[in-house]
C-alpha positions as CSV (number, residue, x, y, z in Angstrom):
1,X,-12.1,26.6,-11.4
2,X,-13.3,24.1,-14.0
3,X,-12.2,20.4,-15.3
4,X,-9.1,22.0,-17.9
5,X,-7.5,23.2,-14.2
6,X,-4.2,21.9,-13.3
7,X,-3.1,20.5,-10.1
8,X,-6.9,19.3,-8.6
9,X,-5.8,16.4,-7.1
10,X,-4.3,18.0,-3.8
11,X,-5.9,20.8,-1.3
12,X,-7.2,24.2,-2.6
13,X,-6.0,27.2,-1.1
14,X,-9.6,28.5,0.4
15,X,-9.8,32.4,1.5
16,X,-13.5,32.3,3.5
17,X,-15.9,35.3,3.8
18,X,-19.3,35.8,5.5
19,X,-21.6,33.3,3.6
20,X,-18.8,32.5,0.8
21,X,-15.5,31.6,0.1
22,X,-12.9,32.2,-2.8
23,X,-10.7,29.4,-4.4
24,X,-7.2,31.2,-4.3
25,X,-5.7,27.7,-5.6
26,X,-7.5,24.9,-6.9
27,X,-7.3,22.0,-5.5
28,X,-10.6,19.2,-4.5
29,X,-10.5,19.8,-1.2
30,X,-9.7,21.4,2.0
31,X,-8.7,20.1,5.5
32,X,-11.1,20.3,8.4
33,X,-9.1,22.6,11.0
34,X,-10.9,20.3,14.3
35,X,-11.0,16.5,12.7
36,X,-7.9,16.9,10.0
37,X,-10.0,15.2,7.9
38,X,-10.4,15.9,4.1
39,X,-13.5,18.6,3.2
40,X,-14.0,18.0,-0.5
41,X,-15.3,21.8,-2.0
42,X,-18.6,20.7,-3.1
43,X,-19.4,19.0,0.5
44,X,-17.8,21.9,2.2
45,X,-20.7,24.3,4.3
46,X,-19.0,25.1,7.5
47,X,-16.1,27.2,7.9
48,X,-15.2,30.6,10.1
49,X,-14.5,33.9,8.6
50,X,-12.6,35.2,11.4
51,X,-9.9,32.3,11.4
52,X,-9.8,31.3,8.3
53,X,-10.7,27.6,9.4
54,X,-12.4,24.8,7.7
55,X,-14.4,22.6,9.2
56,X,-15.7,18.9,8.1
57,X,-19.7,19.5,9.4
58,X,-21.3,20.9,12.2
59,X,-20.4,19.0,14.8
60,X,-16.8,20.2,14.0
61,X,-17.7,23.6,14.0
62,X,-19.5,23.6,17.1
63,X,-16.4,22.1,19.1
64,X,-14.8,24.9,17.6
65,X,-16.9,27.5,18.4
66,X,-17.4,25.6,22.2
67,X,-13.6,25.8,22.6
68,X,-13.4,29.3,22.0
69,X,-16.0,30.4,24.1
70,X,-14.0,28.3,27.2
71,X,-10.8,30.0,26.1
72,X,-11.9,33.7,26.3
């Protein structure tokens, strides 16, 4: 992804791995599976492997993580 990309204006198509993720589709941002709330890709830190889910910070995150553990 660099500045002669097409089509960065809108949300990037994200997969996520274990310590990294790979832009499938470029795009600026992503959207923060807890809050809804726009991640742009250079701000973007927290995110889980597993579900393939963004997430804004870690406050986010740990809500996520807190409402799994209740729903197992």
């Amino acid at each position: 992804m660099n500045a002669f990309d097409r089509n960065l204006d809108g949300p990037a198509a994200v997969h996520f791995g274990d310590g990294e993720y790979v832009v499938l589709k470029p795009g600026r941002y992503v959207i923060c599976s807890v809050s809804g709330r726009q991640v742009p890709l250079e701000l973007l830190r927290y995110w889980n492997a597993e579900l393939q889910e963004a997430y804004a910070g870690p406050e986010e995150a740990l809500a996520r993580w807190k409402a799994l553990q209740t729903a197992a």
